[in-house]
N, C-alpha and C positions, 0 to 999 in steps of 0.2 A: 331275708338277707339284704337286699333291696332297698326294701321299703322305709326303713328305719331313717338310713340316710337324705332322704325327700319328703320335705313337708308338703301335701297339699292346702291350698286355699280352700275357704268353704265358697260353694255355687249353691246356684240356685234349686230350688225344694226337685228332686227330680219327677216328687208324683203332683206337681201342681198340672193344669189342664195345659195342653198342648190347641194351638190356631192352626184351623186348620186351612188357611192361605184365602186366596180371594175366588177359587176355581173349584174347591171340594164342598161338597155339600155336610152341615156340620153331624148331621145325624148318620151319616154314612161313615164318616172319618170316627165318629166315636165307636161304631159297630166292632166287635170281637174279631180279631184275625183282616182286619182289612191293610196292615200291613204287612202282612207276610209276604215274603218274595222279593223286598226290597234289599239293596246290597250293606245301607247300613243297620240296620239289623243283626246283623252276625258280627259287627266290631263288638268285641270287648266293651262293658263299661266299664276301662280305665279311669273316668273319671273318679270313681271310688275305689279305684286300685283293685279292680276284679277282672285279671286277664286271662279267665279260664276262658277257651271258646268254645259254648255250645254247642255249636254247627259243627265240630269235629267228631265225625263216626270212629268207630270201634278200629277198624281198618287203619285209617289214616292216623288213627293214635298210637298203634303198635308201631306201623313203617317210619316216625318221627322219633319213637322211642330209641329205634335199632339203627338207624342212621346218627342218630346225634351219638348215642354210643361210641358205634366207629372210628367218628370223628374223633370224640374225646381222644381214644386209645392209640389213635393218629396221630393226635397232639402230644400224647405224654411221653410216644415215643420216640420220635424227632425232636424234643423237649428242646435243644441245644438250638437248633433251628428255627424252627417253628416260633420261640419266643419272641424273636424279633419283628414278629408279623400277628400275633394273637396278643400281645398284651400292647395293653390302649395307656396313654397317661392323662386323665380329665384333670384339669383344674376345677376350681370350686362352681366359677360361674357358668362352668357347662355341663351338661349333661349326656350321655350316649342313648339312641334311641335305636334298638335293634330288633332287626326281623328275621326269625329262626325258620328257615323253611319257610317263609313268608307269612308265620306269622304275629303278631305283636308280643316282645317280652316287656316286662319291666324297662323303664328307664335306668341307665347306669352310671355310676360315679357318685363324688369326685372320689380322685387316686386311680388306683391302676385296675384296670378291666380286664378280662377275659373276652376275647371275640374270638367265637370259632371259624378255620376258615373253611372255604368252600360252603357252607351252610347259612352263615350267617353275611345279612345286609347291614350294614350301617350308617348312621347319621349323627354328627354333632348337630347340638340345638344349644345356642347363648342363651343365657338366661338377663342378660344384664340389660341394661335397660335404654333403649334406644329413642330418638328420633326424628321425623320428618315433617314438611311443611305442606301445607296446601298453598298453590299459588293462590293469586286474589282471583277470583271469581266472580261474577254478575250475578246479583241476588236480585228478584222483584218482591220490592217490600207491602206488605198489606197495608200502607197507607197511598201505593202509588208510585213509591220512589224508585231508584235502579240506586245499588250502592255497591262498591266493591269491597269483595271482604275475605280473607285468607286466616288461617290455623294452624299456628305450630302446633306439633302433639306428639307428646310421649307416652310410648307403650313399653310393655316390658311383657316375656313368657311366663307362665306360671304354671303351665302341662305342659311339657316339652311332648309327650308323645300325642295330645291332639293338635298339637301345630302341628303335627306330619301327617297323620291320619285323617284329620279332616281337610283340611284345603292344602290345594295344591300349591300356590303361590302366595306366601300370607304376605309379606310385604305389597302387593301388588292389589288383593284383594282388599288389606285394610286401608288405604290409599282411596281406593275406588267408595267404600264403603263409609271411609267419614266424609268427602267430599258430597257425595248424596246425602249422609247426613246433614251437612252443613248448611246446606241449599235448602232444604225441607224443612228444619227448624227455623230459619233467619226468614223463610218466604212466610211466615207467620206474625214477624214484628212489624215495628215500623222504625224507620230510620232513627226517630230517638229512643227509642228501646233497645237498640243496637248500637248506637254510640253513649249511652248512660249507664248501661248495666252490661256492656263488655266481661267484667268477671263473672256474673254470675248466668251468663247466657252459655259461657264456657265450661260451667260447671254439670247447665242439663246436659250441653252436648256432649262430656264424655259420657254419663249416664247412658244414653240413648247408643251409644254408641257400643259400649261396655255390653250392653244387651245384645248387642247383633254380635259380638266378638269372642264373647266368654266361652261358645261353645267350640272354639278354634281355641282353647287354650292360651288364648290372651286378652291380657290386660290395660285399658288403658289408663295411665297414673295420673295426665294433666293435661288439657287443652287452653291454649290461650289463642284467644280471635286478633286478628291484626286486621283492623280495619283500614279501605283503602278511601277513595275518594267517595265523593258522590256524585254520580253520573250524571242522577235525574233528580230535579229536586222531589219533594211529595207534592198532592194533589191539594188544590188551597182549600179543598173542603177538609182534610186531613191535620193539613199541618202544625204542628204543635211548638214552641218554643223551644231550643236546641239546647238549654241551660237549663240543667236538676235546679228543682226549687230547696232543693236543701242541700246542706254540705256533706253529707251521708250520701249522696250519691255520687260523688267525686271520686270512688274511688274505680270505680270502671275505667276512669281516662287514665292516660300515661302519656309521658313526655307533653311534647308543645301547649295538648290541648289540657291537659294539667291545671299546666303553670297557667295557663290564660285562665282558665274556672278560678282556681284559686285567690289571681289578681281581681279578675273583676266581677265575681261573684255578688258583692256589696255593691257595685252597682249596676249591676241585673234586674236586682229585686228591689231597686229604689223607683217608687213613680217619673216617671219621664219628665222631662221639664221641658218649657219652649221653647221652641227653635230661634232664641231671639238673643241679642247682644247688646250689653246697656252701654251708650257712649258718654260720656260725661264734655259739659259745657261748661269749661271754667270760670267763662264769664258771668253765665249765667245762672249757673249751678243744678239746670234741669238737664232729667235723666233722658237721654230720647232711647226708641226700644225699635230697632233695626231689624230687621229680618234679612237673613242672608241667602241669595238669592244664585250667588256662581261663587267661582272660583277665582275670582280676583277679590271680590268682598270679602271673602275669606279669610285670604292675607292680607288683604289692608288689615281684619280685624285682629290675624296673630301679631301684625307687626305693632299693636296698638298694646299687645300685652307684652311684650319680648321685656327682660330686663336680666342686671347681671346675674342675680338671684337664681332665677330661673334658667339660666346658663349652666353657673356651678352649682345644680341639681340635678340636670339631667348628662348633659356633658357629650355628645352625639349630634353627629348631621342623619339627618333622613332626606333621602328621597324617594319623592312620589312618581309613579308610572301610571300616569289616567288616561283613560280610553273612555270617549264619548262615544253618543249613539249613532255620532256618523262613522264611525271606524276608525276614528284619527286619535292617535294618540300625544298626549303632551304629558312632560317633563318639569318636576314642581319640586323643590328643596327646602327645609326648616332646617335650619343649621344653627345649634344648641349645645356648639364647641365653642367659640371663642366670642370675646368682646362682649356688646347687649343679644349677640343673637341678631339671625334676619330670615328673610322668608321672600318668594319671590318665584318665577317660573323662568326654565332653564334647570343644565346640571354644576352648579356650584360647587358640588363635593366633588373628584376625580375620584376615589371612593369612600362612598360614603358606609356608614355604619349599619345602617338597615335603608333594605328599600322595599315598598308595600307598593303592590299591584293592585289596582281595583276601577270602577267606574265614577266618572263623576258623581253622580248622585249619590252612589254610598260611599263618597267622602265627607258631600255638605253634611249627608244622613250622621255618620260615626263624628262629624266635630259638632253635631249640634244635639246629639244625647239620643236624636229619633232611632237610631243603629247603635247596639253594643258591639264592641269591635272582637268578643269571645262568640258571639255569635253569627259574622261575619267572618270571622277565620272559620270555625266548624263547617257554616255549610259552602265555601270554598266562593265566597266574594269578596275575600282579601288572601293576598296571599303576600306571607312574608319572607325575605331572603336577607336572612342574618341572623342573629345572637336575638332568642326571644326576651330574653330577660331586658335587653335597651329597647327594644320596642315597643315594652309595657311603660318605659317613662315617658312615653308619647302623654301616655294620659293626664299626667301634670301640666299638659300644654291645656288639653280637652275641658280642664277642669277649671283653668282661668276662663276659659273662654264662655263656659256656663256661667258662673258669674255676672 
């Protein structure tokens, strides 16, 4: 009667071999009768909807027979009363999970139920599908690195009666149980394994995850990794290039670091050009080849390219926050709103439209092609505050200046 209205999901083969943990020895655990005695043993396999229980003697079968009876004829005859306290109203998405004399019936609903009282225990179980987040965490990556990394993750019931039967606290244990997952898969990558294939790293963990949880009668539907910073960089014997060599790999990223893959993917995988800036001799018409050595060179050599053109193309002030190796920081603006443009040190804009934090040296590095600026944002020695998409026409500035 039951059963009709509940579909199970299929699990796993129940006569495949069973582990027997890190502390049993394996020829002992496969031996005949060596689990006898244990308490789950005697549940019901509900999982296949078989809630006969063996372990009920002859005795305690008759005395549940002649009490539930009672009960019935208690209820039919108080009908008038009683009603408003034995009949249950489930909707679709829940289920009733009840314990007769203590022990497991069938799951119940939807629509209106029967629960006997005095006899019977009850429990609603949602079925619908819920969920929750992992904070960001401190992962040690197998190439060296320390990265922070968190997981939303949605689950959902699909045995309402072994979420009750088997663990006591599921929201609490599944919690505990992906977060040790998480840590134990990711302590296997390395940092660019983990910021390139984001999707599909989410995809073993709920696998692995689904394994430890299936026998608690749930499911998990979707894990997505939210990567945080990076702590520590990797070890230089380790460290690999932070940009997928192909555009098939883009699709682990999301948001800022996206958009930046996508802009400057094409020149990632362009060979590097020299650090060098050609200045033209009117007079003379030879090309001299500079090398640019600080940060005032620098601007002399943007202010050498600035014009209206390049103005109304890019249309935005930036300011720069640099911090040298003595700890001092200084204050540097490209201002690419109005007029020819100018460039220069100090704050010029009161606010400006993006402003990029970083070091001198991976500033000369990012305007002279030696640094890609998607690779410097990723592993967190540029940091940008403002509208990514204006801080990608930086590059129009980058790209005169290679020239």
């Amino acid at each position: 009667m039951f059963g009709k209205s509940y579909m199970l999901l299929p699990q796993k083969d129940p006569n495949a071999s069973r582990s027997p943990g890190l502390y049993v020895s394996a020829d002992t655990f496969s031996q005949r009768g060596y689990h006898k005695g244990l308490s789950f043993d005697y549940i019901p396999n509900v999982s296949e909807n078989h809630f006969n229980d063996t372990s009920q003697g002859w005795v305690s079968w008759v005395c549940n027979i002649i009490v539930t009876f009672l009960v019935y004829i208690f209820t039919f005859i108080s009908f008038p009363i009683t009603g408003w306290f034995v009949l249950k109203t489930v909707p679709n998405y829940q289920r009733v999970v009840v314990f007769r004399l203590g022990r497991i019936c069938p799951p119940k609903g939807p629509g209106i139920v029967l629960v006997l009282p005095l006899i019977d225990q009850w429990q609603r179980v949602d079925l619908r599908t819920r969920a929750f987040n992992i904070p960001p965490c401190q992962v040690h990556t197998r190439d060296g690195g320390l990265f922070a990394v968190g997981a939303d993750i949605q689950f959902r019931i699909w045995n309402p009666v072994l979420s009750v039967v088997s663990v006591q606290d599921l929201n609490a244990s599944t919690r505990m149980t992906a977060q040790n997952a998480l840590t134990h898969s990711l302590s296997k990558k390395t940092v660019k394994e983990i910021q390139t294939e984001r999707v599909k790293l989410g995809e073993y963990l709920g696998i692995d995850i689904n394994e430890m949880t299936r026998p608690w009668g749930l499911e998990i539907d979707r894990v997505e990794l939210t990567p945080g910073s990076l702590l520590k960089a990797p070890e230089e014997g380790h460290r690999g290039p932070l940009v997928p060599p192909s555009l098939p790999g883009l699709e682990g990223l999301a948001g800022p670091l996206q958009q930046l893959a996508m802009h400057f993917m094409s020149q990632s995988l362009q060979p590097q050009q020299e650090s060098t800036v050609t200045f033209v001799d009117e007079k003379s018409g030879i090309h001299e080849m500079a090398t640019i050595n600080s940060i005032e060179e620098l601007l002399h050599a943007i202010q050498l390219v600035l014009s209206e053109t390049l103005v109304k193309h890019v249309g935005a002030c930036f300011q720069f926050e640099i911090s040298s190796g003595e700890s001092q920081q200084q204050t540097y603006y490209v201002d690419l709103s109005q007029g020819h443009g100018s460039a220069g040190s100090g704050s010029l804009c009161s606010q400006p439209d993006v402003t990029l934090k970083m070091c001198d040296d991976d500033l000369l590095a990012m305007f002279q092609g030696r640094l890609q600026p998607f690779a410097a944002y990723s592993s967190g020695r540029l940091q940008i505050l403002g509208d990514i998409q204006t801080a990608m026409k930086l590059e129009e500035l980058i790209k005169l200046l290679r020239k």
